[in-house]
C-alpha positions in Angstrom: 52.3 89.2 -143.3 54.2 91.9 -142.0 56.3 90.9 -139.2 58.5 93.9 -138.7 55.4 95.4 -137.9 53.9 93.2 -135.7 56.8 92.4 -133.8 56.6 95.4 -131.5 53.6 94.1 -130.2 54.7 92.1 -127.5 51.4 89.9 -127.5 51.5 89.6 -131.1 54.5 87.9 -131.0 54.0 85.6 -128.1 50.5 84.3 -129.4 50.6 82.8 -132.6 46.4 81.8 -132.2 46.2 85.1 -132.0 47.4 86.0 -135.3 45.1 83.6 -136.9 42.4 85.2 -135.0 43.2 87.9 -136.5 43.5 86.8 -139.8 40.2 85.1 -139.9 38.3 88.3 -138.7 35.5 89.3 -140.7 34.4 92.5 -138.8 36.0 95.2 -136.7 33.1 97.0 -134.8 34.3 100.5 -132.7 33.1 102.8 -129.9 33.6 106.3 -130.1 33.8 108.1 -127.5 37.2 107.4 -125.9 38.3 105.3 -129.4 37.3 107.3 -131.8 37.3 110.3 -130.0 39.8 111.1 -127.0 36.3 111.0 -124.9 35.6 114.9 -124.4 32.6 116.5 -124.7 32.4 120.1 -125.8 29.1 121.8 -126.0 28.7 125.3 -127.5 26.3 128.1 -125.8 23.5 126.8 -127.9 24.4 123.6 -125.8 25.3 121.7 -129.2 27.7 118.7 -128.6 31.1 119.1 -130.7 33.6 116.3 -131.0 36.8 115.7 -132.4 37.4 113.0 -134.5 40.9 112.0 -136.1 41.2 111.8 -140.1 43.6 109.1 -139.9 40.6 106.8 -138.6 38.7 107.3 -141.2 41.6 106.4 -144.1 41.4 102.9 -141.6 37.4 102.3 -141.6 37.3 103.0 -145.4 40.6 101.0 -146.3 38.9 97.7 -144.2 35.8 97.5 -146.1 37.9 97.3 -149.3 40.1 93.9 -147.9 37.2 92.3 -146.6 36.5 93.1 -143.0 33.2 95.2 -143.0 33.2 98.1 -140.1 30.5 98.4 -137.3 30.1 101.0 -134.7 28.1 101.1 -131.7 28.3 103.8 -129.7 25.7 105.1 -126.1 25.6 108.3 -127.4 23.9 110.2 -130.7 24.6 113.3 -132.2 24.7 115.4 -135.1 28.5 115.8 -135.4 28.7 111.6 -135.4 26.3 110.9 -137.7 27.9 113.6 -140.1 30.8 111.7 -139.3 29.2 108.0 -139.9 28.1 109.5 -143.2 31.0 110.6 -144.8 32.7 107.4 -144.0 30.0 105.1 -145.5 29.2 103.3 -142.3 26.8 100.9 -143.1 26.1 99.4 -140.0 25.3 102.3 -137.1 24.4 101.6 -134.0 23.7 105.1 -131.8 22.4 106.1 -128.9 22.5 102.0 -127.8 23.2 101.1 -124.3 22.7 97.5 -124.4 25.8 97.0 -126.8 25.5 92.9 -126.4 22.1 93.4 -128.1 23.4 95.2 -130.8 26.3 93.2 -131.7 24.3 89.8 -131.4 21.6 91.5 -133.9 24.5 92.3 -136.3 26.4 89.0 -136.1 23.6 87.6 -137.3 22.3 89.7 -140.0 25.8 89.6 -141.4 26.1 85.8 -140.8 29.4 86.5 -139.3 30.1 83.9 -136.0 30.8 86.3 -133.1 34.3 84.7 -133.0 35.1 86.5 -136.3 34.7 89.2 -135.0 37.1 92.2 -133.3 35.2 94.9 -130.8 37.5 97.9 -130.1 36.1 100.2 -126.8 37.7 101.7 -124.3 35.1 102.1 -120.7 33.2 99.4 -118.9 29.8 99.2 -121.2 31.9 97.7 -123.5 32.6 95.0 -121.4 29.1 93.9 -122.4 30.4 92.4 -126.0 33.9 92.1 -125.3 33.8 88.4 -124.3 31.7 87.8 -127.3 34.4 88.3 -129.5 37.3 86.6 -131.0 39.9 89.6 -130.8 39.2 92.7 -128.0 40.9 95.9 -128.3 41.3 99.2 -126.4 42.7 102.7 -126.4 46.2 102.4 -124.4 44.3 105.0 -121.8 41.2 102.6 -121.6 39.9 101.6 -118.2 41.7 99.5 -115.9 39.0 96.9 -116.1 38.7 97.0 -120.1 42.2 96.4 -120.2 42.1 93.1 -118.4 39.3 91.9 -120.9 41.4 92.7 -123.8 44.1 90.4 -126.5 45.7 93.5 -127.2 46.3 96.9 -125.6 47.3 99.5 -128.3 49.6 102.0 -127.9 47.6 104.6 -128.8 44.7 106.8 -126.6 41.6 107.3 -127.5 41.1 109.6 -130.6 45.1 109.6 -131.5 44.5 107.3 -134.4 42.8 104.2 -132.8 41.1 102.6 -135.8 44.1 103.2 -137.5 46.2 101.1 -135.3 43.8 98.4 -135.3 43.8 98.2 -139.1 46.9 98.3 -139.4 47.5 95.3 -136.9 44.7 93.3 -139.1 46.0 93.9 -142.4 49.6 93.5 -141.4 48.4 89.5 -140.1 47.8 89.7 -143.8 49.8 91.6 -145.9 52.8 94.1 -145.4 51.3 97.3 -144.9 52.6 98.8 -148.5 50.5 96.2 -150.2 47.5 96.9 -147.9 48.0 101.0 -148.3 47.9 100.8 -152.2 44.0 100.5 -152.4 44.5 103.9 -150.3 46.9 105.7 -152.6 44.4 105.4 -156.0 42.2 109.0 -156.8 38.9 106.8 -156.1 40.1 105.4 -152.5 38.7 109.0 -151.5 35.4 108.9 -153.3 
């Protein structure tokens, strides 16, 4: 474990069930716009949506996979810039364009054979309030809706799309391991492939 690390999370430290939450999680599953993303939408003249996703989230969503802890994301919207996205990062499980999240997640706890209490959910506005008390650990973006932030273990102290999955892997595997054991699987030349 690394407790340095944890130990400027003020909930972290109080709540040691917490940490074994933590510890026992078997999926992290994301939003993305306003967690992945800071939440803006840009369109072009041809009215194509761009967005702008941060590189140090996807280091995180490929470095959980490889401890363990598989990565979800369901997300309301759908576009051609996130499923490029989804696709470079080997996201198996993709849920777009889903606005009953509770539905989704319910159908993936049980594909995966994964108790929902296993499980972290990371979002940020209120649809996501639909699976939050679902599941063992919730998260959200330090700018995240008042409401969301009531529902939620832990507030991180980063906004959406400033390196939000990051954070949240690094919390996970530092319940774990110290992070420079957890980072070595992402130093190798075939972490990247």
């Amino acid at each position: 474990m690394d407790s340095i690390f944890l130990s400027s999370y003020q909930a972290l430290s109080e709540d040691h069930a917490l940490i074994a939450t933590l510890q026992s999680l078997k999926l992290v599953v994301f939003d993305v716009d306003g967690v992945l993303t800071d939440g803006r939408l840009l369109y072009t003249e041809e009215g194509e949506t761009i967005k702008r996703f941060n590189v140090k989230d996807g280091v995180a969503m490929k470095l959980l996979p490889k401890w363990g802890i598989q990565v979800a994301v369901i997300t309301a919207k759908d576009s051609a810039p996130l499923r490029q996205r989804m696709k470079e990062l080997k996201i198996e499980h993709f849920f777009p364009g889903c606005h009953n999240k509770a539905e989704a997640f319910d159908e993936l706890v049980v594909r995966l054979g994964i108790n929902p209490d296993k499980a972290a959910y990371v979002g940020d506005d209120v649809i996501d309030l639909q699976v939050m008390p679902k599941v063992g650990v919730a998260m959200c973006p330090s700018d995240a809706h008042v409401l969301v932030q009531r529902h939620c273990s832990v507030v991180l102290k980063k906004a959406g799309g400033e390196g939000v999955a990051r954070e949240v892997a690094d919390i996970v595997l530092a319940t774990r391991m110290s992070l420079e054991e957890a980072y070595e699987l992402a130093q190798k030349p075939e972490f990247e492939k």
